[in-house]
C-alpha positions in Angstrom: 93.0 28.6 6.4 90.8 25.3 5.8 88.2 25.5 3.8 86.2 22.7 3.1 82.5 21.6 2.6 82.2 19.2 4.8 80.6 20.5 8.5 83.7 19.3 10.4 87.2 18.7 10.2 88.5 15.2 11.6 91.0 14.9 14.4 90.0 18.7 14.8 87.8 20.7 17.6 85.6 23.7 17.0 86.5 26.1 19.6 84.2 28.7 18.4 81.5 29.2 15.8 82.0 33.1 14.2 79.4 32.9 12.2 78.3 32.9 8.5 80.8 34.4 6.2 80.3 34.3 1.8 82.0 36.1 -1.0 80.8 37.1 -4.3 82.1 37.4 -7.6 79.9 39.2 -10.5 81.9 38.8 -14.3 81.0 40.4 -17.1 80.7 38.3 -20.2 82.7 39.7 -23.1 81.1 40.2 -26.6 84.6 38.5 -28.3 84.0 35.4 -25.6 80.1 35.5 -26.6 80.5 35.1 -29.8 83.4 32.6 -29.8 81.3 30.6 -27.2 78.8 30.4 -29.9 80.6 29.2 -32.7 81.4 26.1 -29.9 78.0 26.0 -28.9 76.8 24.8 -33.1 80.6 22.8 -33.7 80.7 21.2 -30.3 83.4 21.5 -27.8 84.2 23.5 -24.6 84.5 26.8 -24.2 87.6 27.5 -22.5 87.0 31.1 -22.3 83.7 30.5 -20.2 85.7 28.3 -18.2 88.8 30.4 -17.5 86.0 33.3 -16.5 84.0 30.6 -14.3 87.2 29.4 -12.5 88.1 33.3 -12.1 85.0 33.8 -10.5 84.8 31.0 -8.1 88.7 31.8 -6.9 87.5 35.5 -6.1 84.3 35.1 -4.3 86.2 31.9 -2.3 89.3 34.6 -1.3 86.5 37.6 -0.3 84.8 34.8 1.6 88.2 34.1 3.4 89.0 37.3 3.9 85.9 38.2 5.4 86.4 34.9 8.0 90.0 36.5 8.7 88.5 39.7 10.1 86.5 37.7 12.5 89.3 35.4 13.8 88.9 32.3 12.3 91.2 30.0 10.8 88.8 27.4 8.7 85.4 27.6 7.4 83.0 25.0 7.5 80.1 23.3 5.4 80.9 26.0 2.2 78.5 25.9 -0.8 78.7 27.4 -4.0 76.3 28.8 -6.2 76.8 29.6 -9.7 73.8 32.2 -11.0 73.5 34.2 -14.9 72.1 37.1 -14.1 71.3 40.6 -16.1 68.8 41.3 -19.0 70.1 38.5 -21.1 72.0 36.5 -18.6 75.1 38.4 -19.9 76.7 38.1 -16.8 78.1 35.0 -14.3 77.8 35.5 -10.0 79.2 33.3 -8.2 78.7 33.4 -4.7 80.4 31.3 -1.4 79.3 30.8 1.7 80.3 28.7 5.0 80.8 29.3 8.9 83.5 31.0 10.0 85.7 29.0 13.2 88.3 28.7 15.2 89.3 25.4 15.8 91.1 24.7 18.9 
């Protein structure tokens, strides 16, 4: 399936427009990750568990978003955004949501 942010795909046709399809991902931030993230945060540095759980996220909501385009009969989806949100009491926790149009290209 293509994906791709742009709102067209060159050399290609849009037979049909299915509609809007997204995906979400919701992760939990571990207290070990919290508090190693921290320790970054005052030394300086990435925080490579923050980024492995980020990437994780985005992958999931992008494959929920495909899946849901599947069940409608496309083959790419068009013009997808993502959105990266901390949500929770104490912004504990990372969403990260997707979202395009769902088509069949001919």
């Amino acid at each position: 399936m293509i994906v791709t942010t742009t709102p067209s795909v060159q050399g290609q046709v849009v037979a049909d427009y299915l509609g809007i399809v997204s995906g979400e991902a919701v992760m939990g931030a571990n207290m070990f990750k919290d508090m190693f993230a921290g320790i970054r945060d005052i030394v300086g540095g990435r925080s490579g568990a923050y980024e492995e759980e980020l990437r994780r996220a985005k992958e999931i909501a992008i494959q929920e978003m495909q899946d849901n385009a599947r069940r409608l009969g496309a083959n790419a989806i068009l013009g997808v955004d993502l959105d990266y949100e901390t949500i929770g009491a104490n912004g504990s926790m990372l969403m990260v949501s997707a979202s395009g149009t769902a088509v069949r290209l001919a």
